[in-house]
C-alpha positions in Angstrom: 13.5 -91.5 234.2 14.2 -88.1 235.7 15.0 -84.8 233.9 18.3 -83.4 234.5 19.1 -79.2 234.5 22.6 -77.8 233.3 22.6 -76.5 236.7 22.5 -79.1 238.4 25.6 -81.3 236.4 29.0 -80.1 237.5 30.9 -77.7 236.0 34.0 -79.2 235.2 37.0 -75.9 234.3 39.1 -76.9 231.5 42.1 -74.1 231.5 41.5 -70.8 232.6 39.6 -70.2 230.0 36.6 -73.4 229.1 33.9 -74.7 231.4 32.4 -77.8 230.6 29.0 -79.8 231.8 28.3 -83.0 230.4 25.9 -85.3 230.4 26.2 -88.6 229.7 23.9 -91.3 227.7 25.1 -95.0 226.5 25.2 -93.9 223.1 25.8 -90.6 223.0 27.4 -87.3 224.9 25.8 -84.1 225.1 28.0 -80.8 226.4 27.3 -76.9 227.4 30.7 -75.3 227.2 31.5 -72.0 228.2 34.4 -70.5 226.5 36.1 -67.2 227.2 36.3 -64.5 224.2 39.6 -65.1 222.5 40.3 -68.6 223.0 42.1 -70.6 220.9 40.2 -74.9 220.8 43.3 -76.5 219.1 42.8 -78.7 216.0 41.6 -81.9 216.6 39.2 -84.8 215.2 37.4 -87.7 216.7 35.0 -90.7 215.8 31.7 -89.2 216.6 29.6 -87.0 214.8 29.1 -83.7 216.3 25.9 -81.0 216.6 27.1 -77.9 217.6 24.8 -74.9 218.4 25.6 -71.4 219.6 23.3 -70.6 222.6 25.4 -66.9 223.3 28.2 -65.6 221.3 30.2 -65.8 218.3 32.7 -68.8 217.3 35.1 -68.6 214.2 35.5 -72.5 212.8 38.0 -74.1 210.6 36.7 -77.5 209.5 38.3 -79.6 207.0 40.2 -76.2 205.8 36.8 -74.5 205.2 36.1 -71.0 207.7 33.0 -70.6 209.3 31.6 -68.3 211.6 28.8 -69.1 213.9 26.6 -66.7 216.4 24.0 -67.1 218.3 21.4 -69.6 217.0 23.0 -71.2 214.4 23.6 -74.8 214.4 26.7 -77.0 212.1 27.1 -80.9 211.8 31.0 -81.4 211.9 30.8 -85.4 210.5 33.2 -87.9 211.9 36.6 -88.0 211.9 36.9 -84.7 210.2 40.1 -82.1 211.9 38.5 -79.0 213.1 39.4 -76.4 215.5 37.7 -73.1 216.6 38.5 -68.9 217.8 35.9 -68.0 220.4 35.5 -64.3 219.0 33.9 -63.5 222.4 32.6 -64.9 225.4 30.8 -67.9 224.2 28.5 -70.6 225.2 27.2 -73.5 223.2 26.0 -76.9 222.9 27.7 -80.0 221.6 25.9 -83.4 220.5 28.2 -86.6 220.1 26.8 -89.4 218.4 28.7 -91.6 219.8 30.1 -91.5 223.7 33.6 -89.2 224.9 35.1 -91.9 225.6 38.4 -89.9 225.3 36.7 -86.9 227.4 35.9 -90.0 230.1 39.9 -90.3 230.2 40.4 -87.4 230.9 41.8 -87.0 226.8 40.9 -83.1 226.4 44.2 -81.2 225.9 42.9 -79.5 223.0 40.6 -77.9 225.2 43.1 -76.4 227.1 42.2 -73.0 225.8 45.1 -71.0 224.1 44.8 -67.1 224.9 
């Protein structure tokens, strides 16, 4: 077993606006994004739990109808199957756990991320 750098995992440009690198484990995904100030992640939910921390930046969250903002350093749990959708207040970059694997990400599934402006 090797270690792996964000560097070196391909960026992958969602939009104009959202750049993804993601690595990939058999029970689990993990994700840097990088997300332009002022865009818009449409609401959506999905079957894995999900650790978000906030390496750079500020990000405005609504989960389950509850507003949150997070900045640099702070860390939420967003549990399973629960709609949430988030405002990147401005340029952005943070880290995503899945508990479970993207499959939907694997298929290409990611039109929320699309990045509204």
């Amino acid at each position: 077993m090797q270690p792996v750098k964000w560097n070196d995992i391909e960026i992958e440009r969602i939009g104009n606006a959202i750049e993804r690198r993601v690595l990939w484990g058999s029970k689990g995904t993990s994700a840097r994004l990088t997300i332009v100030g002022g865009t818009h992640v449409k609401k959506h939910s999905h079957p894995a739990e999900q650790f978000t921390c906030i390496l750079e930046g500020v990000l405005r969250m609504e989960i389950a109808g509850d507003e949150v903002t997070l900045q640099e350093g702070d860390m939420l749990v967003i549990p399973p199957n629960v709609e949430h959708e988030a405002w990147s207040i401005v340029d952005t970059v943070l880290w995503d756990f899945f508990t479970e694997v993207r499959e939907d990400w694997k298929l290409g599934q990611n039109q929320y991320l699309s990045g509204d402006r």
